[in-house]
C-alpha positions as CSV (number, residue, x, y, z in Angstrom):
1,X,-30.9,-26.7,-50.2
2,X,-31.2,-29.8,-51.0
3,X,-28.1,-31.0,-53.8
4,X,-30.1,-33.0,-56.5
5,X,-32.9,-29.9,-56.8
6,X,-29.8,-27.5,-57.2
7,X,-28.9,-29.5,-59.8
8,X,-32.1,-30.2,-61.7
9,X,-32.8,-26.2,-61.3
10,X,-29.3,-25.5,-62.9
11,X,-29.9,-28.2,-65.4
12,X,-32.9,-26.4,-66.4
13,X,-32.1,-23.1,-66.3
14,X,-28.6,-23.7,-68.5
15,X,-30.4,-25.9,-71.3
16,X,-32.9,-23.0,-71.5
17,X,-29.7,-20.8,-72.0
18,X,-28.2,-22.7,-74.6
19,X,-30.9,-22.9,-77.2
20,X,-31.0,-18.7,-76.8
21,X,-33.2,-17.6,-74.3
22,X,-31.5,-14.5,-73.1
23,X,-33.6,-14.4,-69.1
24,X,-32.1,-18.1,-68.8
25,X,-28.7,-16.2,-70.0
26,X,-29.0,-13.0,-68.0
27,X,-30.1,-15.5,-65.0
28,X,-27.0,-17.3,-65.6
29,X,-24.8,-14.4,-65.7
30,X,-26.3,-12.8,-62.2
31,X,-25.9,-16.3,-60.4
32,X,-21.9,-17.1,-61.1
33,X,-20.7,-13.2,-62.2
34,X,-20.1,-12.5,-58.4
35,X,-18.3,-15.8,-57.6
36,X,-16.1,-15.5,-60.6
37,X,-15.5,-12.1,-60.2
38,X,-14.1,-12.8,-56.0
39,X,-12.4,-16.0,-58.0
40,X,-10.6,-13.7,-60.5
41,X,-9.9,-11.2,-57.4
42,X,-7.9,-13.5,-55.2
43,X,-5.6,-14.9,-58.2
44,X,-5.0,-11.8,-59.4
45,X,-5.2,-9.5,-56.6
46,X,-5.9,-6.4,-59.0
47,X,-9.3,-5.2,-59.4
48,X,-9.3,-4.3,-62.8
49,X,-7.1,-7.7,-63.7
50,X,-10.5,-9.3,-62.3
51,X,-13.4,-7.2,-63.9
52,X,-11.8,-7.9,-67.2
53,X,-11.1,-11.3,-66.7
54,X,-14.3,-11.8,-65.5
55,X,-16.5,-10.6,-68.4
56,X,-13.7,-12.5,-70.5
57,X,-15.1,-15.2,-69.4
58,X,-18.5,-14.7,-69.7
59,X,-17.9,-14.0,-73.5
60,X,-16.2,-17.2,-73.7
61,X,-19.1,-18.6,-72.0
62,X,-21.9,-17.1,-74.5
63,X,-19.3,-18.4,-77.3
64,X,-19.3,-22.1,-76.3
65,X,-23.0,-22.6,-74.1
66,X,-23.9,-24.5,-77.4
67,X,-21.0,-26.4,-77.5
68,X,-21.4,-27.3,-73.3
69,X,-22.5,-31.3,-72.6
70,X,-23.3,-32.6,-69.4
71,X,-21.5,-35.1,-68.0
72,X,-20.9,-35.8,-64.3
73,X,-20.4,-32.7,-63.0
74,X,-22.5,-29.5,-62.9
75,X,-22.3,-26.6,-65.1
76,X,-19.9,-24.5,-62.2
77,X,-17.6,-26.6,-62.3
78,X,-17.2,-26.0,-66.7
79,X,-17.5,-22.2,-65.7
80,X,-15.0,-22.7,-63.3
81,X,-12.7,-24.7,-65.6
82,X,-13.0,-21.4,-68.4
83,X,-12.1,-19.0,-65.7
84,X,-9.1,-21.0,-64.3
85,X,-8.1,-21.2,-68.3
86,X,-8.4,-17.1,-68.5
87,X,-6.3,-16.7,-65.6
88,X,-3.4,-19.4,-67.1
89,X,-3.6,-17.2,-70.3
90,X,-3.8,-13.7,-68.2
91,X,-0.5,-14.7,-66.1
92,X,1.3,-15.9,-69.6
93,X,0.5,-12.9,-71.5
94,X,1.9,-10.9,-68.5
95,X,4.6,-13.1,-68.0
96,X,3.8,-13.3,-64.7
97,X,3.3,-17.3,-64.6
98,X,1.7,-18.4,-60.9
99,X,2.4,-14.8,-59.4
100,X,0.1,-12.5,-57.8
101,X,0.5,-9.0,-57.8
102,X,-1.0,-7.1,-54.3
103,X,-4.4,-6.6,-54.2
104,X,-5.6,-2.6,-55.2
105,X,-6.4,-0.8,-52.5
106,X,-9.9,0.3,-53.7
107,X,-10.7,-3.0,-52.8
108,X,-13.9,-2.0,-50.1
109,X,-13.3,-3.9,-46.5
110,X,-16.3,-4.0,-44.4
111,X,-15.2,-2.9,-40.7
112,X,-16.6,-0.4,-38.3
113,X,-14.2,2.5,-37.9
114,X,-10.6,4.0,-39.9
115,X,-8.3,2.3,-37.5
116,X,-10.5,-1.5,-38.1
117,X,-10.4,-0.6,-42.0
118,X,-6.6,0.0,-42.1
119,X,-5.5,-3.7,-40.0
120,X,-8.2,-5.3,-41.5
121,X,-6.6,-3.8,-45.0
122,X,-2.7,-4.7,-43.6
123,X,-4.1,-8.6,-42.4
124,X,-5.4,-9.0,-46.1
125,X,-2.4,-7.7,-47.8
126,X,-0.3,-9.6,-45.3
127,X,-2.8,-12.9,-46.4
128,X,-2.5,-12.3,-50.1
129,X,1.8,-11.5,-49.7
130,X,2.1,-15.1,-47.9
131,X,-0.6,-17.0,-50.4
132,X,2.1,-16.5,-53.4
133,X,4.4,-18.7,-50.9
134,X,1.6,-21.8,-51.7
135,X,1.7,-24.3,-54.5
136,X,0.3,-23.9,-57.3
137,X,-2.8,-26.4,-56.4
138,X,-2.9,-24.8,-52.8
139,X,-3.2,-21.0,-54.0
140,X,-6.0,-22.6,-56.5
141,X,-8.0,-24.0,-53.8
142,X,-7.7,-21.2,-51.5
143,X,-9.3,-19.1,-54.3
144,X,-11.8,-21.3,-55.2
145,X,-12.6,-21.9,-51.8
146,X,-12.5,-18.2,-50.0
147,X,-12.3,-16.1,-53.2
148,X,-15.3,-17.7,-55.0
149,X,-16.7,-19.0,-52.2
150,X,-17.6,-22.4,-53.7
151,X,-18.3,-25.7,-51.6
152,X,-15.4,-28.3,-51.1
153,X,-17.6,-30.6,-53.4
154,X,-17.8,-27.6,-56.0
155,X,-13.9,-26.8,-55.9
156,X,-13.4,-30.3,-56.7
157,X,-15.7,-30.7,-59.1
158,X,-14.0,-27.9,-60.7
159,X,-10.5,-28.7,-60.4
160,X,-11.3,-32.5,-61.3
161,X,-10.4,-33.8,-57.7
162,X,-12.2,-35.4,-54.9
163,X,-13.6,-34.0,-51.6
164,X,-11.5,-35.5,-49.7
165,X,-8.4,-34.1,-52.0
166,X,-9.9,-30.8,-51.7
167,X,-10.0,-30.9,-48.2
168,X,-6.5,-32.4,-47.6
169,X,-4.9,-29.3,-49.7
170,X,-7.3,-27.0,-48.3
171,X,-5.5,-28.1,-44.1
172,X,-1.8,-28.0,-45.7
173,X,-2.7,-24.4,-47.6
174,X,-4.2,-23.3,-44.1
175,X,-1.4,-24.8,-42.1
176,X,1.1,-23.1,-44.3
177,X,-0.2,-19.6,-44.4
178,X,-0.5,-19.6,-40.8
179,X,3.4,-20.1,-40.2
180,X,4.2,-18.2,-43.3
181,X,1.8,-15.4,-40.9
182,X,3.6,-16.2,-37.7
183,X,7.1,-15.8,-39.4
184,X,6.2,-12.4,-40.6
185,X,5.2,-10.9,-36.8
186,X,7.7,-9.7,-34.5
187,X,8.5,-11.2,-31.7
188,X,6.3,-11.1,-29.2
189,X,3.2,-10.9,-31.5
190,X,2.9,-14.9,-31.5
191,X,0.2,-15.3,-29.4
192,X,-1.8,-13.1,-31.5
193,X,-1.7,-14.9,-34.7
C-alpha cells in the first residue's frame, strides 16, 4: 500500500469520526482495537490487564477525538501515545512501575500438536521473563514493534523518534534478549538458541 493513500484514507476516515459519525467511529475502533489490544498484552503480560486497558483507551479516545489536531504524524501514532499513557498510569496505580507480570496462560498459541503448544508456551514465557531485563525504551519498542505489530516508521512516529532510532534500539533489544535467552539454557543447549 502505498504510504500517502494510507494516510489520506485515515485522514478521511478520522475527521469523519470527529464531527460524530459513529461508522467512521466503529471503523476506527475495528482498525487499531487489535493492535492496541497485542500492544497492551506484551507490556502487561495479563490478559485481563490488556482488555481493560484497552477499551480504557478507546474511551479516552471517544473523549478527546474532538480535541485531536493533525500535525506531522498520523493519527496511530496519537492512539499510540494515549495507550502508552494508560499503561504509565496502570503500572503506577499497581505500583508496579516498568515491571511485567507473566503472561496468563489462556493466552491461545497457534501450533500443531500438545507437545508444540507447551514449548511454544515455555519459549514465550521464557521471552516475556528476559524482556523485563530491557530498558525501559527497549521493552517499549519491542511491544510496539512485535506486540502491536506496527512498522519501524509507525513506532517512531509514536514514540517521537526516528527510524533509524527505532531500528538501532530495536538490534540492541534483540541482541540482548538473545544472550539474556542463551544465559537461561543449560549447557549444552547453545547451539539451539
Amino acid at each position: 500500500m502505498y504510504p500517502g493513500l494510507e494516510t489520506q484514507g485515515e485522514r478521511l476516515l478520522v475527521d469523519a469520526a470527529r464531527v460524530g459519525d459513529e461508522g467512521a467511529i466503529a471503523e476506527l475502533y475495528n482498525r487499531y482495537f487489535p493492535r492496541v489490544y497485542r500492544y497492551m498484552l506484551v507490556r502487561t503480560g495479563n490478559v485481563g490487564d490488556a482488555e481493560d486497558l484497552t477499551e480504557e483507551v478507546f474511551i479516552r479516545v471517544l473523549d478527546a477525538l474532538d480535541r485531536f489536531e493533525w500535525r506531522q504524524v498520523p493519527f496511530s501514532a496519537w492512539l499510540f501515545r494515549i495507550a502508552h499513557n494508560a499503561v504509565v498510569s496502570h503500572q503506577r496505580r499497581d505500583g508496579a512501575r516498568g515491571r511485567l507480570s507473566p503472561l496468563s496462560p489462556s493466552l491461545p498459541v497457534d501450533t500443531q500438536g500438545p507437545e508444540e503448544a507447551v514449548e511454544a508456551r515455555l519459549a514465550l514465557d521464557e521471552v516475556m521473563e528476559a524482556t523485563r531485563n530491557l530498558p525501559d525504551a527497549q521493552r517499549r519498542v519491542i511491544a510496539l514493534r512485535f506486540g502491536a505489530g506496527l512498522s519501524v516508521a509507525e513506532t517512531a512516529r509514536a514514540l517521537g523518534k526516528s527510524g533509524g532510532n527505532v531500528k538501532v534500539i530495536q538490534h540492541k533489544a534483540i541482541v540482548k534478549l538473545r544472550e539474556l535467552l542463551v544465559e537461561k539454557r543449560p549447557e549444552g543447549d547453545e547451539e539451539k538458541a
